[in-house]
N, CA, C and O atoms as a GROMACS GRO file, in nm:
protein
  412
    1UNK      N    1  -2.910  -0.143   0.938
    1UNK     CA    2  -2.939  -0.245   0.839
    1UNK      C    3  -2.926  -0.382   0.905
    1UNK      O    4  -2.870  -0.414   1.010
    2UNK      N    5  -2.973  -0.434   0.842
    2UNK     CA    6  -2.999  -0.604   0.903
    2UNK      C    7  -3.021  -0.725   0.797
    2UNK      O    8  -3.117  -0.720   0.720
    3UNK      N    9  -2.927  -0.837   0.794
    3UNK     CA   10  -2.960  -0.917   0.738
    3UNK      C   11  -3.031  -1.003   0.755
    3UNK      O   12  -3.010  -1.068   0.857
    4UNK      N   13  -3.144  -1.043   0.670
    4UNK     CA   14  -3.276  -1.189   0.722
    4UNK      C   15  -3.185  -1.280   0.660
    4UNK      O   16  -3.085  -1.252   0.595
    5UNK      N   17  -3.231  -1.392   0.688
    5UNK     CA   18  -3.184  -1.527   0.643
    5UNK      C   19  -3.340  -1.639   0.674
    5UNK      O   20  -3.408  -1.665   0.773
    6UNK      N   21  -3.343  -1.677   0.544
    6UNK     CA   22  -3.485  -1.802   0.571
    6UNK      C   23  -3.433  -1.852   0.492
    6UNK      O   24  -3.366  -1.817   0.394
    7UNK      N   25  -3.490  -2.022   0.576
    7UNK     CA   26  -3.443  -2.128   0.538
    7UNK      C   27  -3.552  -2.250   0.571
    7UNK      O   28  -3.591  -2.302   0.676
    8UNK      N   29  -3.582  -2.270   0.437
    8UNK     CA   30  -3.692  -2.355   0.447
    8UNK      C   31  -3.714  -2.477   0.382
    8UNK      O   32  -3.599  -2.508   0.349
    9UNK      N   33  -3.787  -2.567   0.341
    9UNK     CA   34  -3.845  -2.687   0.257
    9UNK      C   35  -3.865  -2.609   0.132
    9UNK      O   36  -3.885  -2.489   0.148
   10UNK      N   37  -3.864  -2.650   0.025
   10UNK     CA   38  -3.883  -2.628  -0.133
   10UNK      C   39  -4.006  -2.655  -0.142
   10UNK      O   40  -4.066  -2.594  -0.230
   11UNK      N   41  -4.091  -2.760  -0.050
   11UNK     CA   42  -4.238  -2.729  -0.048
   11UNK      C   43  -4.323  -2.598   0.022
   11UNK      O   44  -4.441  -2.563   0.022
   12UNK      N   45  -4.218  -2.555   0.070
   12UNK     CA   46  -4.280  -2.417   0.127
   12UNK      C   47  -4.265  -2.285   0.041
   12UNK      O   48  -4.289  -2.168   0.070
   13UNK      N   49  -4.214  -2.349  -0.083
   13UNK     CA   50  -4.178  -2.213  -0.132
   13UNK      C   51  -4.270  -2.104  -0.134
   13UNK      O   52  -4.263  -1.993  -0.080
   14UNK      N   53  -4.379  -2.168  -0.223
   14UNK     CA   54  -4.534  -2.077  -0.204
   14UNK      C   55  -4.576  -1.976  -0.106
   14UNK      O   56  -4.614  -1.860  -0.122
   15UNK      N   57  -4.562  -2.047  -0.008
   15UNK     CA   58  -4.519  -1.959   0.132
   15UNK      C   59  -4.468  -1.862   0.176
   15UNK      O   60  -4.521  -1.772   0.241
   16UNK      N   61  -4.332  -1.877   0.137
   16UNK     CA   62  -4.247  -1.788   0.165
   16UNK      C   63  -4.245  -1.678   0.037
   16UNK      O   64  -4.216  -1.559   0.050
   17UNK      N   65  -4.273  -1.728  -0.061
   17UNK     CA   66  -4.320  -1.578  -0.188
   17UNK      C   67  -4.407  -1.527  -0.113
   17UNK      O   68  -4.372  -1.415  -0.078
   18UNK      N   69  -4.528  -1.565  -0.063
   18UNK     CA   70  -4.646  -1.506  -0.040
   18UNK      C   71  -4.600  -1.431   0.124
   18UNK      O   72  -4.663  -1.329   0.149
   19UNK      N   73  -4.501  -1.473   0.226
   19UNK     CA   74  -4.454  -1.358   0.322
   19UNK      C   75  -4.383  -1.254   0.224
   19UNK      O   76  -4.409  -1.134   0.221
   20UNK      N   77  -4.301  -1.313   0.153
   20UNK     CA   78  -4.203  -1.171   0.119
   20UNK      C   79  -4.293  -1.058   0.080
   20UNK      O   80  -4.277  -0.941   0.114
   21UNK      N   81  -4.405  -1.114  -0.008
   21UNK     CA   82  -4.458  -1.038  -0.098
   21UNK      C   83  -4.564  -0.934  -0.032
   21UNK      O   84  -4.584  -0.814  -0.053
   22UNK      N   85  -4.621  -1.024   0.052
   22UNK     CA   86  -4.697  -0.922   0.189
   22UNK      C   87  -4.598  -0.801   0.291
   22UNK      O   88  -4.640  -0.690   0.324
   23UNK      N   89  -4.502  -0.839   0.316
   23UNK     CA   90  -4.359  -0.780   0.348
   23UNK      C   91  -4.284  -0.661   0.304
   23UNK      O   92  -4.210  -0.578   0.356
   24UNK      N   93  -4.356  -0.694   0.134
   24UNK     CA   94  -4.278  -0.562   0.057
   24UNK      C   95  -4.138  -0.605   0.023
   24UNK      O   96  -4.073  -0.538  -0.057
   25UNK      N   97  -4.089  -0.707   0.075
   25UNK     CA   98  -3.941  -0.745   0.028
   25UNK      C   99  -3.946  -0.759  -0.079
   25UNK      O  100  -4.018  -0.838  -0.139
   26UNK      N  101  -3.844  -0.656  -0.137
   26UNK     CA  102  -3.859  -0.645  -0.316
   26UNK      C  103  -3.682  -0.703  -0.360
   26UNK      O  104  -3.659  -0.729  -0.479
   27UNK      N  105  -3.571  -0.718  -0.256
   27UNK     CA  106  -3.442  -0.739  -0.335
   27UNK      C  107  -3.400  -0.862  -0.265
   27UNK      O  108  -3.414  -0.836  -0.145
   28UNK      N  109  -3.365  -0.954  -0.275
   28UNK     CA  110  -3.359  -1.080  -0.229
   28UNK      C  111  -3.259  -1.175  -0.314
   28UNK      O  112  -3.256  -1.172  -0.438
   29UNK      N  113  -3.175  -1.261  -0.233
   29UNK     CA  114  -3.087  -1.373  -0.350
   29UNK      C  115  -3.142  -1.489  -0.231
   29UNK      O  116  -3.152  -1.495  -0.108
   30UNK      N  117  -3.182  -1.610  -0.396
   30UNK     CA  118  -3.230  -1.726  -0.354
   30UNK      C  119  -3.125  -1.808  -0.362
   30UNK      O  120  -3.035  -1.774  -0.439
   31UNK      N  121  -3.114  -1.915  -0.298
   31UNK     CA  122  -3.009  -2.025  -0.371
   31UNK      C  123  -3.073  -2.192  -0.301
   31UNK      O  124  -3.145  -2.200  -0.202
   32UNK      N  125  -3.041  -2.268  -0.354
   32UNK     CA  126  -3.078  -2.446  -0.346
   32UNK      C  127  -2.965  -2.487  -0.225
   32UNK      O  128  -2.845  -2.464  -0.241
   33UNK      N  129  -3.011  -2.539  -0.123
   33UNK     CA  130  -2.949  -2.575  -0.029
   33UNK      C  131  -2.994  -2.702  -0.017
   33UNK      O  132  -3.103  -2.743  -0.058
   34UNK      N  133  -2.847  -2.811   0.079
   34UNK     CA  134  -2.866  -2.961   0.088
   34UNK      C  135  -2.947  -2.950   0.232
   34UNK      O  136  -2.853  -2.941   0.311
   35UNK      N  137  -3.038  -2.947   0.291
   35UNK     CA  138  -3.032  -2.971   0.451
   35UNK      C  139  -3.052  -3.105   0.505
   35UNK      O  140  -3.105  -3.202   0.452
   36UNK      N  141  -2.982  -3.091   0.657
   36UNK     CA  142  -2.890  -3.224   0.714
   36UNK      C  143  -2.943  -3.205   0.861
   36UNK      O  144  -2.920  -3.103   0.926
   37UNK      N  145  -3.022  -3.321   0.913
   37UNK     CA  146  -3.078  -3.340   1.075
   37UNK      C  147  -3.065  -3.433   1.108
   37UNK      O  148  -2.998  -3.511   1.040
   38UNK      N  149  -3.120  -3.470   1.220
   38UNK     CA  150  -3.137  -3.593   1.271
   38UNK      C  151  -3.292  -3.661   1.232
   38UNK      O  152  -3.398  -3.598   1.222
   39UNK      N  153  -3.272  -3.794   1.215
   39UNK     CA  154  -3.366  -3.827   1.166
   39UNK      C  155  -3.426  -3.961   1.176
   39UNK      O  156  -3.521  -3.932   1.248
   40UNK      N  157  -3.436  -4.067   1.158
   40UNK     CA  158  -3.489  -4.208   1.130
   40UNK      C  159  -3.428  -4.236   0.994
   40UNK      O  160  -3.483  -4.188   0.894
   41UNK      N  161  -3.310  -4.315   0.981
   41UNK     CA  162  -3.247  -4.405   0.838
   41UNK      C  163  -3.410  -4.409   0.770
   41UNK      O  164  -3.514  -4.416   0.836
   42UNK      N  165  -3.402  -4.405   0.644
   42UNK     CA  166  -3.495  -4.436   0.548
   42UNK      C  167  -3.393  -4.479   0.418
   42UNK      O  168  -3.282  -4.431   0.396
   43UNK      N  169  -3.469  -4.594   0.333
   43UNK     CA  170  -3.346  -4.611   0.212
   43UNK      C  171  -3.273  -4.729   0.260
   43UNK      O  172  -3.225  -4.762   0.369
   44UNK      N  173  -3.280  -4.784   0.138
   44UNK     CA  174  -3.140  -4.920   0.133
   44UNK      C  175  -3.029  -4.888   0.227
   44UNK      O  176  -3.011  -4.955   0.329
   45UNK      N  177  -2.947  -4.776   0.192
   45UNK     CA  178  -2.836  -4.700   0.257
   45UNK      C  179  -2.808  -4.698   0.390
   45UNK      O  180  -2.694  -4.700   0.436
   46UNK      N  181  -2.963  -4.690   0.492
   46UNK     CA  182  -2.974  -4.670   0.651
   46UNK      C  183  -2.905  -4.533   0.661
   46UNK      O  184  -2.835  -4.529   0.762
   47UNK      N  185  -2.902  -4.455   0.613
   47UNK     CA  186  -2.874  -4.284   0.627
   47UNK      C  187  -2.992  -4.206   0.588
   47UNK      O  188  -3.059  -4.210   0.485
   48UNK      N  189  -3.005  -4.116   0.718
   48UNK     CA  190  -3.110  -3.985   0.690
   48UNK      C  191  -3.091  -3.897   0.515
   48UNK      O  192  -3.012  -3.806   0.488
   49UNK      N  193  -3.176  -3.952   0.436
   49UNK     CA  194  -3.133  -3.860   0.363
   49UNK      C  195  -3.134  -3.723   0.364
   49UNK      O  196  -3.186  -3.695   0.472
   50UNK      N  197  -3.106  -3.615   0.302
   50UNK     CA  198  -3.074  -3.474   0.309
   50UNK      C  199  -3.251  -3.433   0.253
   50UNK      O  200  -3.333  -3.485   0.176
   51UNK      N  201  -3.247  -3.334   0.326
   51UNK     CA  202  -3.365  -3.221   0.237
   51UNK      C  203  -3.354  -3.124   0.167
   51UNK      O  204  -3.278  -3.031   0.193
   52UNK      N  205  -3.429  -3.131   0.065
   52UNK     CA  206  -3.436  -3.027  -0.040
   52UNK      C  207  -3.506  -2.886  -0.021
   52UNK      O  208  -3.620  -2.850  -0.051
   53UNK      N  209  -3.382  -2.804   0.050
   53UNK     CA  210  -3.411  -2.687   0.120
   53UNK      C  211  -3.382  -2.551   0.038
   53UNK      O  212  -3.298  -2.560  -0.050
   54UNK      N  213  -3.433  -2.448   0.055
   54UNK     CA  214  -3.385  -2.314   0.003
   54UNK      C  215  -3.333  -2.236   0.135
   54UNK      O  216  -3.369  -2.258   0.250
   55UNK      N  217  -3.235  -2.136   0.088
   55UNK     CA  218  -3.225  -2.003   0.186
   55UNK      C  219  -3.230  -1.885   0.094
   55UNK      O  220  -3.144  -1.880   0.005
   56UNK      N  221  -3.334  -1.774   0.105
   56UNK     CA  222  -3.318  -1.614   0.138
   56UNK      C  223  -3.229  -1.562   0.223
   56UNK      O  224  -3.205  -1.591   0.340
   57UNK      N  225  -3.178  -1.472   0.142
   57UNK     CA  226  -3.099  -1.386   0.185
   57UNK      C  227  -3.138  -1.229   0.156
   57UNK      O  228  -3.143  -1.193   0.038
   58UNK      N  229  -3.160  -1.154   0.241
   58UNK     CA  230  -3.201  -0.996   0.229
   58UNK      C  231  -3.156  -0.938   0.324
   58UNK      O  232  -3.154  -0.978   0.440
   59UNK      N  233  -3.095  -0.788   0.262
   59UNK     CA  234  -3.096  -0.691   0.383
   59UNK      C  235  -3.159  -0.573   0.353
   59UNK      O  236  -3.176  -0.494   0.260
   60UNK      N  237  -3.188  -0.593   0.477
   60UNK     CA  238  -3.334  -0.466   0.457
   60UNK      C  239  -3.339  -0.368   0.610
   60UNK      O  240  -3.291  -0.396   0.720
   61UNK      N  241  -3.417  -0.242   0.566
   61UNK     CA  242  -3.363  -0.186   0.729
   61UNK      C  243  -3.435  -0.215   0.827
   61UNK      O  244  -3.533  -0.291   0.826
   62UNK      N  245  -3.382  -0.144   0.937
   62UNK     CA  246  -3.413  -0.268   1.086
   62UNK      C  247  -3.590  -0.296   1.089
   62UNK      O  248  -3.652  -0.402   1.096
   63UNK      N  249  -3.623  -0.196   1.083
   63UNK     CA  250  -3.779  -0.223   1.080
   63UNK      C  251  -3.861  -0.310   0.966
   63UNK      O  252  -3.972  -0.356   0.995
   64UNK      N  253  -3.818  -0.326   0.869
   64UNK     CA  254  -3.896  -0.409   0.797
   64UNK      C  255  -3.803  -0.566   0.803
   64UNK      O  256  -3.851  -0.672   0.763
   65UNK      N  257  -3.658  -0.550   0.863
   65UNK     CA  258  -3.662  -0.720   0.895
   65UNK      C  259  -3.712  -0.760   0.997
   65UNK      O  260  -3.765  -0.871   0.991
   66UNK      N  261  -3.712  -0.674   1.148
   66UNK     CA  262  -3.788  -0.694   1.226
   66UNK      C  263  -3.959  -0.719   1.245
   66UNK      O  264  -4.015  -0.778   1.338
   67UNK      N  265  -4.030  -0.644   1.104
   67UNK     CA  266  -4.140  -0.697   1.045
   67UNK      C  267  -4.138  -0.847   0.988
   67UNK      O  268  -4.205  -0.942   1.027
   68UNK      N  269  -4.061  -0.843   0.904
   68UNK     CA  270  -4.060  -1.018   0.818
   68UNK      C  271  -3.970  -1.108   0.948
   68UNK      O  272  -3.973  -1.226   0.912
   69UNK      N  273  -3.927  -1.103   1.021
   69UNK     CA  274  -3.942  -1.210   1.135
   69UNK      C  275  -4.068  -1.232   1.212
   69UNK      O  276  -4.093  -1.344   1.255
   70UNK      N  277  -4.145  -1.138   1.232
   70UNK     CA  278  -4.288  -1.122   1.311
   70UNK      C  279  -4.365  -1.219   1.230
   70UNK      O  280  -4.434  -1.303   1.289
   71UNK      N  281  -4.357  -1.213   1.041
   71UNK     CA  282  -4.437  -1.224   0.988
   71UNK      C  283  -4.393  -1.376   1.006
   71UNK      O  284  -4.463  -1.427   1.093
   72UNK      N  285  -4.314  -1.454   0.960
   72UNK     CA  286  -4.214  -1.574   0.983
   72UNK      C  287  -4.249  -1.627   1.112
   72UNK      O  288  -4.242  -1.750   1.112
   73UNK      N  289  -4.293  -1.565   1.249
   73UNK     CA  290  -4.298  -1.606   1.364
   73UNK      C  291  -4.460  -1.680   1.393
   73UNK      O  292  -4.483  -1.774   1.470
   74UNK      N  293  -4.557  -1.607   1.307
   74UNK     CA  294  -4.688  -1.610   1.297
   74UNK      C  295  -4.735  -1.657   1.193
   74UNK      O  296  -4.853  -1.644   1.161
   75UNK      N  297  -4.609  -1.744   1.097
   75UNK     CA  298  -4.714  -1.822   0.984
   75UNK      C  299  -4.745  -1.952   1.024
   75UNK      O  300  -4.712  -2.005   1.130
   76UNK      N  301  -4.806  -1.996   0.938
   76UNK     CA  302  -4.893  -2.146   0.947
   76UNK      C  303  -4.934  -2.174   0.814
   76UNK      O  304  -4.972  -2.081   0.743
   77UNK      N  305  -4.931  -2.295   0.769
   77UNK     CA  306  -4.954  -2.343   0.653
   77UNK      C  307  -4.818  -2.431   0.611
   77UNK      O  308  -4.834  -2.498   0.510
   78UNK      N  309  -4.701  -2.439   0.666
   78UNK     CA  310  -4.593  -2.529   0.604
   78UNK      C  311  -4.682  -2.629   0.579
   78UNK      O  312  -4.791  -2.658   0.628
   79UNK      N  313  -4.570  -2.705   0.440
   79UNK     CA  314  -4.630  -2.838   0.434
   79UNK      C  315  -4.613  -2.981   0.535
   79UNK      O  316  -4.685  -3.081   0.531
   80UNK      N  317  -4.468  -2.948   0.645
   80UNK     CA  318  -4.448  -3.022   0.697
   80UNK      C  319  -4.468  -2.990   0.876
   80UNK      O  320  -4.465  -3.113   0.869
   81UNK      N  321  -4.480  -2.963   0.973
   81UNK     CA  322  -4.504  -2.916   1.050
   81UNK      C  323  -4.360  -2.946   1.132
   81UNK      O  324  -4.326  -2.871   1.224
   82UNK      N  325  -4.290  -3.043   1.098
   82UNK     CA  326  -4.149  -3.093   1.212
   82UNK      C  327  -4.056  -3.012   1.119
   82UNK      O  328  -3.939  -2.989   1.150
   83UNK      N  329  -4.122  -2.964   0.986
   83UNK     CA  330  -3.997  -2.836   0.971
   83UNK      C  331  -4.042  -2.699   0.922
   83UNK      O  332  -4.088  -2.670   0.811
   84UNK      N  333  -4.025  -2.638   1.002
   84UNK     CA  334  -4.127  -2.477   1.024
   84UNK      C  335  -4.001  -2.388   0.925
   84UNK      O  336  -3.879  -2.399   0.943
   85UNK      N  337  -4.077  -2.294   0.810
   85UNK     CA  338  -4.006  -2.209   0.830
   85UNK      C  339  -3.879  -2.142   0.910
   85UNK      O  340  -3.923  -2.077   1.005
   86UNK      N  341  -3.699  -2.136   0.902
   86UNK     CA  342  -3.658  -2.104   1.020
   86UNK      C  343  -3.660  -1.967   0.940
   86UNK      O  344  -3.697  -1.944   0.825
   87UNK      N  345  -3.587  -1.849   1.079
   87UNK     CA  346  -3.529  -1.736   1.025
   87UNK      C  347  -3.428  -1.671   1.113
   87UNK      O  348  -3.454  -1.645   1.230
   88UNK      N  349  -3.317  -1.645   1.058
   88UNK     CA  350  -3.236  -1.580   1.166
   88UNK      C  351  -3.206  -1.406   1.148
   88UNK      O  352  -3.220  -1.380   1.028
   89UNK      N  353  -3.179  -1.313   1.207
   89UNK     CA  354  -3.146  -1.182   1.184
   89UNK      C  355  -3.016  -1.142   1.221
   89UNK      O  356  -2.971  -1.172   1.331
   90UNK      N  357  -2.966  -1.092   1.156
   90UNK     CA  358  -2.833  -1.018   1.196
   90UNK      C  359  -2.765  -0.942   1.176
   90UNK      O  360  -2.761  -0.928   1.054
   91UNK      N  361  -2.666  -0.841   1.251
   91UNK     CA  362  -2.668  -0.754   1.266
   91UNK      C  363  -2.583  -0.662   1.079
   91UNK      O  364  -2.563  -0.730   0.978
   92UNK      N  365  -2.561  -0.556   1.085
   92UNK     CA  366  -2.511  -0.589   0.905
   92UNK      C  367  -2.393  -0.447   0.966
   92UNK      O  368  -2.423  -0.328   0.965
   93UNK      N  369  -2.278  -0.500   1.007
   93UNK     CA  370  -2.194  -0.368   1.020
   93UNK      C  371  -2.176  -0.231   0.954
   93UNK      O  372  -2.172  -0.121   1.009
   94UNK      N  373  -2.160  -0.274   0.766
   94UNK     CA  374  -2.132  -0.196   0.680
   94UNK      C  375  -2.200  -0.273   0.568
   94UNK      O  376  -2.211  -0.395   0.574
   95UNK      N  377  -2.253  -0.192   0.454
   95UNK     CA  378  -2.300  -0.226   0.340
   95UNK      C  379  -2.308  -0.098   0.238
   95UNK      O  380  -2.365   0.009   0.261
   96UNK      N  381  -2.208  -0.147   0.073
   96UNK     CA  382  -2.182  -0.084   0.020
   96UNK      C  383  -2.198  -0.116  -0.120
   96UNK      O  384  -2.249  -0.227  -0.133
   97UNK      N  385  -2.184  -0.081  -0.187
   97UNK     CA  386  -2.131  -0.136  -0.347
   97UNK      C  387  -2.094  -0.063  -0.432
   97UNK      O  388  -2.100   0.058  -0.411
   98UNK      N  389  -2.045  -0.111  -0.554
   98UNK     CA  390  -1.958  -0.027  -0.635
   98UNK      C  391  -2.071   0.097  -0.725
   98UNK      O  392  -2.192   0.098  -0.744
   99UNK      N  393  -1.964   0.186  -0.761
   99UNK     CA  394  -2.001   0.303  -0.791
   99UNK      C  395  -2.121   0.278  -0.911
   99UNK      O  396  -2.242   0.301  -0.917
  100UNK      N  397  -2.030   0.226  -0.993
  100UNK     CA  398  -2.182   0.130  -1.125
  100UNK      C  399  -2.289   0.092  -1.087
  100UNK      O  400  -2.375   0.051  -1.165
  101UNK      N  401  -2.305   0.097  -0.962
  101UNK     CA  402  -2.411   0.006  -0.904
  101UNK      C  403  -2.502   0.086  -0.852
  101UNK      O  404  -2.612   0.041  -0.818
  102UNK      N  405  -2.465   0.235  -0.836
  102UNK     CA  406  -2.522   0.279  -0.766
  102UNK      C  407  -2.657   0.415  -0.841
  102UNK      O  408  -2.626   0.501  -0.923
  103UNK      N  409  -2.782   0.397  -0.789
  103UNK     CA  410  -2.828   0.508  -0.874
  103UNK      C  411  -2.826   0.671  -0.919
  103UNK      O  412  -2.898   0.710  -1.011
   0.00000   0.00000   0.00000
């Protein structure tokens, strides 16, 4: 098993539905992230402001995350090009859950 992790622009969302969905990734948790780079001050303030980023989170087995990184490696279409789609993989020791949970 293997965990994906993508982390992208909120303008890319479109995007990234349309990999998962080509992907087959059917179980996934989204959440609203601040993201923080280097940048050029913009704003009264003279501080980079933050971007309005998402991360995916899925684990899925080795072959279909090793698919949705391929797919992640070979897209095109972001809206911004200085921020690509990222994705990281890793390794998933143990994965379990409670008995209720289970079918």
């Amino acid at each position: 098993m293997k965990l994906v992790l993508l982390m992208f622009l909120e303008e890319d969302e479109k995007c990234v539905n349309r990999l998962l969905s080509e992907q087959k990734v059917q179980s996934f948790s989204r959440m609203g992230v601040e993201g923080r780079g280097p940048g050029a001050a913009a704003g009264w303030t003279g501080e980079v402001q933050p971007y309005q980023s998402q991360m995916i989170m899925s684990i899925l087995p080795a072959e279909e995350a090793h698919a949705l990184i391929q797919a992640v490696h070979s897209c095109t279409g972001v809206q911004d090009p200085r921020h690509p789609i990222r994705a990281a993989l890793l390794d998933v020791e143990q994965f379990t859950c409670c008995e209720i949970g289970k079918p």
